[in-house]
The first five atom37 places (N, CA, C, CB, O) and aatype in JSON, in Angstrom:
{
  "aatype": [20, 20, 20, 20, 20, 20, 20, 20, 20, 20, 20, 20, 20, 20, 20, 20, 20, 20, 20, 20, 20, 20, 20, 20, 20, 20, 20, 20, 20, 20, 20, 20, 20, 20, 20, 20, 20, 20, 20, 20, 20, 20, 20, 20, 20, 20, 20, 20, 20, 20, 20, 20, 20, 20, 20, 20, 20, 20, 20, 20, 20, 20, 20, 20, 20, 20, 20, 20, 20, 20, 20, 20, 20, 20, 20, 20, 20, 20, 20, 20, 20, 20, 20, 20, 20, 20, 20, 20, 20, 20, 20, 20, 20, 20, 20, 20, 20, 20, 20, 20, 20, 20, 20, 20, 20, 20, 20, 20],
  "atom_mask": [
    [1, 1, 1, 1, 1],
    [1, 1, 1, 1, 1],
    [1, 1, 1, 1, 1],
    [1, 1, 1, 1, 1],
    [1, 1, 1, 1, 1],
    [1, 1, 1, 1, 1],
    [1, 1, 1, 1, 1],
    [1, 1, 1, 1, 1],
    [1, 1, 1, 1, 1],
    [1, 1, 1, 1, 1],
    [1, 1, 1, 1, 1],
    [1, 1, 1, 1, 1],
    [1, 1, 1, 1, 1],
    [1, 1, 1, 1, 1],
    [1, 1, 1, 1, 1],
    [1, 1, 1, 1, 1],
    [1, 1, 1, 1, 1],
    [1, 1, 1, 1, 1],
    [1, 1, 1, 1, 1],
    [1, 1, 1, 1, 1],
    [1, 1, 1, 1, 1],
    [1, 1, 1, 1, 1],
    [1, 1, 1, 1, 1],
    [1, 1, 1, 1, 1],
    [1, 1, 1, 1, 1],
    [1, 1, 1, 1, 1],
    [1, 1, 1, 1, 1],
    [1, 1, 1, 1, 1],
    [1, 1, 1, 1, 1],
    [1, 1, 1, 1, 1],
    [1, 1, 1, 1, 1],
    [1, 1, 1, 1, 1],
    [1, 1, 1, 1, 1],
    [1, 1, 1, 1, 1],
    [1, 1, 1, 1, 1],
    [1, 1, 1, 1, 1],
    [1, 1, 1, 1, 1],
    [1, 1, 1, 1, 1],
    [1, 1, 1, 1, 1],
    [1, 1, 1, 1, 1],
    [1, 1, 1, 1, 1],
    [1, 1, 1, 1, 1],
    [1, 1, 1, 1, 1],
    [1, 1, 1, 1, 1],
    [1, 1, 1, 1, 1],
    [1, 1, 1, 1, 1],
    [1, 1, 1, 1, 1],
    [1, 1, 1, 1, 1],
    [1, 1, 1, 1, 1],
    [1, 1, 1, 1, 1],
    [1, 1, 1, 1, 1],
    [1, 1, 1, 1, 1],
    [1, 1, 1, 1, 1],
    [1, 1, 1, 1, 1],
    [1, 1, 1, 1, 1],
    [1, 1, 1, 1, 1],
    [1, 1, 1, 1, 1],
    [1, 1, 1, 1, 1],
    [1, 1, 1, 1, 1],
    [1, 1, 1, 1, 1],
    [1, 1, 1, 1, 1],
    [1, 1, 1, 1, 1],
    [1, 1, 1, 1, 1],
    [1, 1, 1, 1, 1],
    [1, 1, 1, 1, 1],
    [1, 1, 1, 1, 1],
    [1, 1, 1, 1, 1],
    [1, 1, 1, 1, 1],
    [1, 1, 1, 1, 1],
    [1, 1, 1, 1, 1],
    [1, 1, 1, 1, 1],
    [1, 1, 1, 1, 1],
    [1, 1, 1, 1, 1],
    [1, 1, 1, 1, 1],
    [1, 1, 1, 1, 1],
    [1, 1, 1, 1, 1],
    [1, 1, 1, 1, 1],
    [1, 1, 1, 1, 1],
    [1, 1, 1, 1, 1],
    [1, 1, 1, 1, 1],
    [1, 1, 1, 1, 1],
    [1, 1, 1, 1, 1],
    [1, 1, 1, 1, 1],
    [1, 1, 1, 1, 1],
    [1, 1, 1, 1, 1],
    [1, 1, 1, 1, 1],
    [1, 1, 1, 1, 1],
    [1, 1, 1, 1, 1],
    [1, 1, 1, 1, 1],
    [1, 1, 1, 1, 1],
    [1, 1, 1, 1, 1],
    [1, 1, 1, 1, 1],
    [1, 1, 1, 1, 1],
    [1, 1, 1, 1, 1],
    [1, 1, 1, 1, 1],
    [1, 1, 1, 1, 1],
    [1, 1, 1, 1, 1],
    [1, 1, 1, 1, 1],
    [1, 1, 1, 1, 1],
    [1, 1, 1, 1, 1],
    [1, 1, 1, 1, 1],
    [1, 1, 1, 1, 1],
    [1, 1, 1, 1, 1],
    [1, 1, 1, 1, 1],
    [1, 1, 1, 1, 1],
    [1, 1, 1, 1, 1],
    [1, 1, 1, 1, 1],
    [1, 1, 1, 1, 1]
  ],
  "atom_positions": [
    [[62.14, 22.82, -104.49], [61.09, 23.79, -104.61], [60.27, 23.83, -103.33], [60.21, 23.47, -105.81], [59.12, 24.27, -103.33]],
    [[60.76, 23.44, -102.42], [59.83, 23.56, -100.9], [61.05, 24.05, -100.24], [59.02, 21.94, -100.04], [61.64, 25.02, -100.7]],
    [[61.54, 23.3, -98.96], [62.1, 24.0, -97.71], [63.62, 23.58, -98.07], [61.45, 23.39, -96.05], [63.92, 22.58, -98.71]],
    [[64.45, 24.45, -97.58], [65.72, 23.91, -97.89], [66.53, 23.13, -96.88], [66.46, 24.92, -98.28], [67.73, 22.87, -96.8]],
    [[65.03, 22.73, -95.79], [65.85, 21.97, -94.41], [65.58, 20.7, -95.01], [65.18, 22.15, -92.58], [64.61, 20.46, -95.73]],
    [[66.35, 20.01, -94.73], [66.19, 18.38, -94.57], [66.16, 17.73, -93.28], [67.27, 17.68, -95.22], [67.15, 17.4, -92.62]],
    [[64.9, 17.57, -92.98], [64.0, 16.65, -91.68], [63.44, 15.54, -92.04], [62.77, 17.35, -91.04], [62.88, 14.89, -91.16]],
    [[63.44, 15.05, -93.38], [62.57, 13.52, -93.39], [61.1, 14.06, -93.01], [63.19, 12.16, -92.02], [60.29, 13.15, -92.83]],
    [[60.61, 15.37, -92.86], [59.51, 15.75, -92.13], [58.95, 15.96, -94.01], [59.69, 17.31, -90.7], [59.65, 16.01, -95.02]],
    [[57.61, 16.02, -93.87], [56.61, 15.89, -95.17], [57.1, 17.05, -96.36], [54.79, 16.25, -94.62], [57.21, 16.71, -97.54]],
    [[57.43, 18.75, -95.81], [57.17, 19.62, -97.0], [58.56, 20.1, -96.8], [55.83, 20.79, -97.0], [58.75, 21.32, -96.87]],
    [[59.79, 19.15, -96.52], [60.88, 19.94, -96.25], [61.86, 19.07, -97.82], [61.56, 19.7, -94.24], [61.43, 18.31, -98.69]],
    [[63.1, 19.59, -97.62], [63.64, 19.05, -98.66], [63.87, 17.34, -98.54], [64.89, 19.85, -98.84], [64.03, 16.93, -97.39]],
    [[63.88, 16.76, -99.17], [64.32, 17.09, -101.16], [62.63, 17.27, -101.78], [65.41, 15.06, -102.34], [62.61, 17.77, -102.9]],
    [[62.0, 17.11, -101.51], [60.29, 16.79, -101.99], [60.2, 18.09, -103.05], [58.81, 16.93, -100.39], [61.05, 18.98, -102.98]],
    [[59.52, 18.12, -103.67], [59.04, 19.11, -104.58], [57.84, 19.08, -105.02], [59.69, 19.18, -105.57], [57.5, 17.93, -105.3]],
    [[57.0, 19.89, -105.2], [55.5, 20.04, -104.97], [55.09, 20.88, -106.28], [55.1, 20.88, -103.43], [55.53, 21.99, -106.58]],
    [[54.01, 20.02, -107.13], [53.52, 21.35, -108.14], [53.34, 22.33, -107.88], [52.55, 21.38, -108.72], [53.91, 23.13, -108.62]],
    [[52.6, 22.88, -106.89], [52.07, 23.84, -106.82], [53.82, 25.19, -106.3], [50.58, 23.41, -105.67], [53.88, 26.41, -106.13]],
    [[54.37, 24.61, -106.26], [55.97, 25.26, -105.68], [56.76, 25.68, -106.91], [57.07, 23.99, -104.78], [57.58, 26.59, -107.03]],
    [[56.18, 24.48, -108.12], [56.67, 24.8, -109.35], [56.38, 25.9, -110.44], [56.53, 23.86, -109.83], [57.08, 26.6, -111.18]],
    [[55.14, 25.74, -110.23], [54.27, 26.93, -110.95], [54.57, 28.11, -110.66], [52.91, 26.95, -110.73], [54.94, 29.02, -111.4]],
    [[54.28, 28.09, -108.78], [54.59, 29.71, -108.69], [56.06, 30.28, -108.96], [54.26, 30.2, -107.21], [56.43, 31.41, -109.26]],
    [[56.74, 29.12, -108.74], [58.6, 29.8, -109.34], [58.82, 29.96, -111.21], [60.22, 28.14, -108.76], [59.65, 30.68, -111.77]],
    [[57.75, 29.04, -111.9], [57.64, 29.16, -112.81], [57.14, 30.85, -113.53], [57.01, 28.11, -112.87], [57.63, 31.69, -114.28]],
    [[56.0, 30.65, -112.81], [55.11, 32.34, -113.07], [55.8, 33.43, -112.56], [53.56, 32.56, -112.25], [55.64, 34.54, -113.06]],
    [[56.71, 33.21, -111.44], [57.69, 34.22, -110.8], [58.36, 34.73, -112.42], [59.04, 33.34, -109.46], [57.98, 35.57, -113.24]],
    [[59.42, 33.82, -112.39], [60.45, 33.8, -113.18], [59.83, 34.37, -114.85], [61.1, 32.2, -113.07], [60.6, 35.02, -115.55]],
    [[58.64, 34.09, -115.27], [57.94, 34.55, -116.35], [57.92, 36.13, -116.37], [56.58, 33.95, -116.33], [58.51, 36.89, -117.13]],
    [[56.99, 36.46, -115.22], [56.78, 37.75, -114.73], [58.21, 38.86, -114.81], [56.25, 37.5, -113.19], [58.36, 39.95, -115.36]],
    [[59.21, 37.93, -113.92], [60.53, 39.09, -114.25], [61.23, 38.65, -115.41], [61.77, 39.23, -112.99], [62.45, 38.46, -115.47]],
    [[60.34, 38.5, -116.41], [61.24, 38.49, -118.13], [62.12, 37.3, -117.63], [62.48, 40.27, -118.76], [63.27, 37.73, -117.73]],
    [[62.15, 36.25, -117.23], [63.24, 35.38, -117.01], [62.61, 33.86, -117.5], [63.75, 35.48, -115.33], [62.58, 32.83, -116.83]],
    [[62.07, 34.1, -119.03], [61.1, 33.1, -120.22], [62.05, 31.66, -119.9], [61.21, 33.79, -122.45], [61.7, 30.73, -119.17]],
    [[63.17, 31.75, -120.54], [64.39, 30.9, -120.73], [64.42, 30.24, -119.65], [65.67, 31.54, -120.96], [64.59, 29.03, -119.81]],
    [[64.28, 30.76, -118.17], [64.83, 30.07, -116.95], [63.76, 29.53, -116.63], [65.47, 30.84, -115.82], [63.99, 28.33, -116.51]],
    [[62.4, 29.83, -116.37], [61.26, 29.38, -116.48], [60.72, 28.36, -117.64], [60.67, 30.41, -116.44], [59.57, 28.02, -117.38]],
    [[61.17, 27.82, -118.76], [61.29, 27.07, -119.63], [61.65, 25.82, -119.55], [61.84, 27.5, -120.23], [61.15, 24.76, -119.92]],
    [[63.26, 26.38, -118.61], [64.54, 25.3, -118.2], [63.69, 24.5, -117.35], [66.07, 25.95, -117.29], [63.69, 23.28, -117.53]],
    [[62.74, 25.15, -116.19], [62.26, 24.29, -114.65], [60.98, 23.45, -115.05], [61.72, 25.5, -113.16], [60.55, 22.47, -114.44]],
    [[60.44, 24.08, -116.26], [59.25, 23.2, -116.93], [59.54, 22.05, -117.06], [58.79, 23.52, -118.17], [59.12, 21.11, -116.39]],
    [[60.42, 22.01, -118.1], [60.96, 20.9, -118.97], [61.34, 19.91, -118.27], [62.02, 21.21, -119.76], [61.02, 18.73, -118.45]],
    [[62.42, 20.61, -116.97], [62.74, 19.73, -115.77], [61.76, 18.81, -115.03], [63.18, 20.54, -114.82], [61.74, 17.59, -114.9]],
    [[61.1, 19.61, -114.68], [59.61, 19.17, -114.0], [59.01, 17.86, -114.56], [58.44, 20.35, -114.29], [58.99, 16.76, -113.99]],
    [[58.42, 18.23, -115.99], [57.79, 17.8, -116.98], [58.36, 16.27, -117.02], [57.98, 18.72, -118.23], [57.66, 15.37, -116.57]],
    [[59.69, 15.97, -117.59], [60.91, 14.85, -117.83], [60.58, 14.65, -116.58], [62.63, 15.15, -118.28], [59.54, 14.01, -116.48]],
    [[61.11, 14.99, -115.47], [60.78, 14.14, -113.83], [59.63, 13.15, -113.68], [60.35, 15.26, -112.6], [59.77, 11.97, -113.34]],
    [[58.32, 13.84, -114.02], [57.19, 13.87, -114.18], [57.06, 12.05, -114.99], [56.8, 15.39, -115.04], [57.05, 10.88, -114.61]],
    [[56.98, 12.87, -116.32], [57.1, 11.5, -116.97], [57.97, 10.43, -116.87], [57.18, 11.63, -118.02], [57.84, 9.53, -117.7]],
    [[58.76, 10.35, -116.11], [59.91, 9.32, -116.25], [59.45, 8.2, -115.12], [61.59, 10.06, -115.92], [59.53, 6.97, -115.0]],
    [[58.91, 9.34, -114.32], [58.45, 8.28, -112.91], [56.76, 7.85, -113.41], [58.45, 9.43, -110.91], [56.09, 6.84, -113.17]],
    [[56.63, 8.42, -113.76], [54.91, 7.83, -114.92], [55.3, 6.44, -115.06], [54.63, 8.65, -117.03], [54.9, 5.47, -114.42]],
    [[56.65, 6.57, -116.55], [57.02, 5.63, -117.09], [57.2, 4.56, -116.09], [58.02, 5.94, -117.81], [56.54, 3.54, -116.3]],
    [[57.87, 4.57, -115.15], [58.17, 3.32, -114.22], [56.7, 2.97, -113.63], [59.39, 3.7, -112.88], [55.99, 2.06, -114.07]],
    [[56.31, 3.95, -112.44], [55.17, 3.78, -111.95], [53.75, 3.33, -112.72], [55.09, 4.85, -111.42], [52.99, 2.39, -112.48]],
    [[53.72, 4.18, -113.55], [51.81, 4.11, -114.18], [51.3, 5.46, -113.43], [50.53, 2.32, -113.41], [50.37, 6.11, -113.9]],
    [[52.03, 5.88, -112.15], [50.83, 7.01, -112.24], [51.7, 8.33, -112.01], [49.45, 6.82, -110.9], [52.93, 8.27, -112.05]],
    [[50.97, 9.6, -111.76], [51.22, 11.24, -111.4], [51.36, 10.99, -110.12], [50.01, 12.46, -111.73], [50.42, 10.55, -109.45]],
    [[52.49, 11.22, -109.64], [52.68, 11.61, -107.73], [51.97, 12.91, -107.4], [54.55, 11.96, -107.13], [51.53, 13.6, -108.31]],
    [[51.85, 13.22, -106.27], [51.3, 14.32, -105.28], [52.87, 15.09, -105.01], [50.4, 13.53, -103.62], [52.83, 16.31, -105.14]],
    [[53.89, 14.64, -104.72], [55.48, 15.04, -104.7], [56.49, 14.27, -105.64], [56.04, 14.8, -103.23], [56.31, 13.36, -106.44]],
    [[57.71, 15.04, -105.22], [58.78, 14.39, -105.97], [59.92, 14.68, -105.0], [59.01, 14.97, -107.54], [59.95, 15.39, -104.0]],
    [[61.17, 13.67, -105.8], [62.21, 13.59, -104.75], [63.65, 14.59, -105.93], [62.57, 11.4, -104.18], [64.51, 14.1, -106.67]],
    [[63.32, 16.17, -105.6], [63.71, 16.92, -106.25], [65.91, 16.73, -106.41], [62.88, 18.25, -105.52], [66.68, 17.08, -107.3]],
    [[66.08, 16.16, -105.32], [67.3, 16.08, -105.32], [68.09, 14.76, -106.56], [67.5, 15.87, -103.74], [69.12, 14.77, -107.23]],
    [[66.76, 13.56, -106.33], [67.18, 12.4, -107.3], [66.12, 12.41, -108.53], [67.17, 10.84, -106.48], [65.84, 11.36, -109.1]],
    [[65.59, 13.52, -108.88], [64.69, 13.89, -110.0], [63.56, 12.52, -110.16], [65.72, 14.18, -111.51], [63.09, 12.23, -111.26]],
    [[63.25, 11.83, -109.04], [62.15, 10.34, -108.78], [61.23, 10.88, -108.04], [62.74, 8.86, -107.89], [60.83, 11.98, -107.66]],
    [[61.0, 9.64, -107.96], [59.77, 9.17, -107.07], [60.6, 9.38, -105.19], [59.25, 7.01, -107.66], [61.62, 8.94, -104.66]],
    [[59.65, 10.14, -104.81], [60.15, 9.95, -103.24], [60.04, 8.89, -102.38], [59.62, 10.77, -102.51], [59.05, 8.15, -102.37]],
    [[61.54, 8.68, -101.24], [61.82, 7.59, -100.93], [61.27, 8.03, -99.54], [63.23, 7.06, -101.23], [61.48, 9.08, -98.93]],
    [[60.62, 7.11, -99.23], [59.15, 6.98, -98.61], [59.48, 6.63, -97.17], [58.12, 5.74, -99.36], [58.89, 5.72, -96.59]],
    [[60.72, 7.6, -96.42], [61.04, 7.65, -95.06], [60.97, 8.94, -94.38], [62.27, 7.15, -94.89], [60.67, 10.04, -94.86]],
    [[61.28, 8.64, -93.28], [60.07, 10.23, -92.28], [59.51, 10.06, -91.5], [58.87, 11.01, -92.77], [59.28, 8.98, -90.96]],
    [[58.96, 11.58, -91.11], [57.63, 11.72, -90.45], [56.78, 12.27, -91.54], [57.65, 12.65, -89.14], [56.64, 13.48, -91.73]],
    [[56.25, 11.38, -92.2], [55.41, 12.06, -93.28], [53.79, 10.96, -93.53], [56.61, 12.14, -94.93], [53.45, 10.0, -92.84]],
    [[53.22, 11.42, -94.5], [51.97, 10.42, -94.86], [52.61, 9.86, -96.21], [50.24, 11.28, -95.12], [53.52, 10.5, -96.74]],
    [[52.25, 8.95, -96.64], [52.33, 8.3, -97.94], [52.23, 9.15, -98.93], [51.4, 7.34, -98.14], [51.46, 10.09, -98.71]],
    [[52.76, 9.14, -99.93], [53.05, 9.71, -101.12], [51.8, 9.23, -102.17], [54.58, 9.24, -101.57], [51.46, 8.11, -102.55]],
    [[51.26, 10.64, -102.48], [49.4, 10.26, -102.87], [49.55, 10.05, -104.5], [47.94, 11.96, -102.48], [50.22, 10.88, -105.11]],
    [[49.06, 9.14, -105.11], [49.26, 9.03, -106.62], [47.83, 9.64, -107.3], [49.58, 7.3, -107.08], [46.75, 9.8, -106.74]],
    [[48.16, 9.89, -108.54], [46.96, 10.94, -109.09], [46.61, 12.0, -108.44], [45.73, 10.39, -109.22], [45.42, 12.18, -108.15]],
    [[47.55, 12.85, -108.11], [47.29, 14.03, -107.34], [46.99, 15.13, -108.29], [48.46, 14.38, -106.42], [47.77, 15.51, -109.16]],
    [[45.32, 15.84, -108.0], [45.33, 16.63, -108.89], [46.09, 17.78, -109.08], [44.41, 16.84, -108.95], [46.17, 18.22, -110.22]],
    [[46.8, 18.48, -107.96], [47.8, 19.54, -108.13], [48.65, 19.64, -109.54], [48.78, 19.35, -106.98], [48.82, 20.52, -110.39]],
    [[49.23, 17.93, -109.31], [50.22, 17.67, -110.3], [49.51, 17.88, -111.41], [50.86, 16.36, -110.27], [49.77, 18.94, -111.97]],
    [[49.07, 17.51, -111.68], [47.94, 16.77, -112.53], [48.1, 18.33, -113.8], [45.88, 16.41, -111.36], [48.77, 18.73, -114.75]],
    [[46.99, 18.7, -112.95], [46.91, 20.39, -113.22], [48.27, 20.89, -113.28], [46.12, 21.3, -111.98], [47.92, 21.71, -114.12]],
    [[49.39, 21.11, -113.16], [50.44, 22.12, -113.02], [51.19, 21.5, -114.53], [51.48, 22.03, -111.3], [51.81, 22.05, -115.44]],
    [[50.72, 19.94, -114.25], [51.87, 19.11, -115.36], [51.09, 20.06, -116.7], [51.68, 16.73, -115.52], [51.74, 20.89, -117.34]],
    [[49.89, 19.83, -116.94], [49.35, 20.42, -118.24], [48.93, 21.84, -118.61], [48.3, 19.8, -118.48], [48.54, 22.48, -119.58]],
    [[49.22, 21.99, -117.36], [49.83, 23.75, -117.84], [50.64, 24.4, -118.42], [50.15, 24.41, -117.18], [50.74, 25.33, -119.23]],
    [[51.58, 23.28, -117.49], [53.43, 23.71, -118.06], [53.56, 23.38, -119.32], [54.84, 22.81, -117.32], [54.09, 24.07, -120.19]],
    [[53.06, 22.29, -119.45], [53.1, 21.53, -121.07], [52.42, 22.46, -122.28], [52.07, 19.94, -121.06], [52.91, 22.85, -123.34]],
    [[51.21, 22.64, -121.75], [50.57, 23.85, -122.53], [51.43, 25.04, -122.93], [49.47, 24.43, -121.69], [52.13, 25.36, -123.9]],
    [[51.06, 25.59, -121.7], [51.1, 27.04, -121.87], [52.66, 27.67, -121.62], [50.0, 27.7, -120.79], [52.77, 28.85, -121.96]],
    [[53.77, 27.09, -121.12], [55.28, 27.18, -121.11], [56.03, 26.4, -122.19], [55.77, 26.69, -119.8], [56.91, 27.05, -122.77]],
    [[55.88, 25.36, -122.5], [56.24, 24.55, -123.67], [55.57, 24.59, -125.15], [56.06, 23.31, -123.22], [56.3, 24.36, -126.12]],
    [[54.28, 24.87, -125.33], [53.63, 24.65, -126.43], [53.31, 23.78, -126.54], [53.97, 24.83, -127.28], [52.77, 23.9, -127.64]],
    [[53.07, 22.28, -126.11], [52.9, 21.21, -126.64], [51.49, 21.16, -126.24], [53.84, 20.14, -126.28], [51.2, 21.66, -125.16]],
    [[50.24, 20.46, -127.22], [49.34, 20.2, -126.75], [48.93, 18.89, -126.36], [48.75, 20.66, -127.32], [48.83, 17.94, -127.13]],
    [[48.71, 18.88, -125.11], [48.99, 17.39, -123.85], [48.26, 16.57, -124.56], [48.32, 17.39, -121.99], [47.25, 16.97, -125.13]],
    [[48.69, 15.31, -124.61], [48.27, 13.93, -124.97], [48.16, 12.98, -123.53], [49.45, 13.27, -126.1], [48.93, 12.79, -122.59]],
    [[46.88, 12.54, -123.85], [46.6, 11.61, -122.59], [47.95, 10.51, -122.19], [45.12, 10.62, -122.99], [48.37, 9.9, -123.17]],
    [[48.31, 10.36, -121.52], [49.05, 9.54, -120.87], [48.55, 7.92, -120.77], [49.17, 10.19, -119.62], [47.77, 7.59, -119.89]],
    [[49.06, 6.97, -121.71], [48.8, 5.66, -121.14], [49.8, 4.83, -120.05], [48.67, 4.87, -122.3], [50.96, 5.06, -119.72]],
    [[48.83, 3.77, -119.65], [50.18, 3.08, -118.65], [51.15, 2.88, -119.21], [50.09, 1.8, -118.01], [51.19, 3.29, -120.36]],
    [[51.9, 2.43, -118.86], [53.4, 1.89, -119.04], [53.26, 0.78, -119.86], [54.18, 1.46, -117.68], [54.25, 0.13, -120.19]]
  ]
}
């Protein structure tokens, strides 16, 4: 959901960014495409929580190619935990694309 170059550089591939998700999400809503926009939630969402589950916290990115936590080589800054982007995009999607109404998240 960002660049399709791979540089090890910060916003290029594999990384994936809430805010990259939403708008392909709301794209895909907008042209009647509910189902496919559903599919990238859910995706998201499961990514989301799985690396919760290991970690304890919400990343700022993700490592869209191995559906984790990004592996932390580059020219980049550290990978920010509790990022509100995520934060915000995760309980949107959950909301308002899924139906579910969000339950706080405990640690692991």
């Amino acid at each position: 959901m960002g660049s399709e170059v791979t540089s090890g550089k910060q916003w290029d591939a594999p990384y994936t960014w809430a805010p990259h998700v939403y708008i392909a999400v709301d794209a895909m809503n907008k042209a009647g495409m509910r189902d496919v926009a559903t599919t990238l939630s859910r995706n998201w969402i499961e990514m989301v929580d799985r690396v919760h589950a290991e970690k304890g916290v919400i990343l700022e990115k993700y490592d869209a190619q191995r559906a984790s936590s990004p592996v932390e080589t580059g020219d980049k800054y550290v990978t920010q935990e509790g990022f509100l982007w995520s934060n915000g995009v995760y309980i949107t999607l959950l909301r308002d694309q899924l139906g579910v109404v969000p339950q706080r998240l405990s640690p692991p």
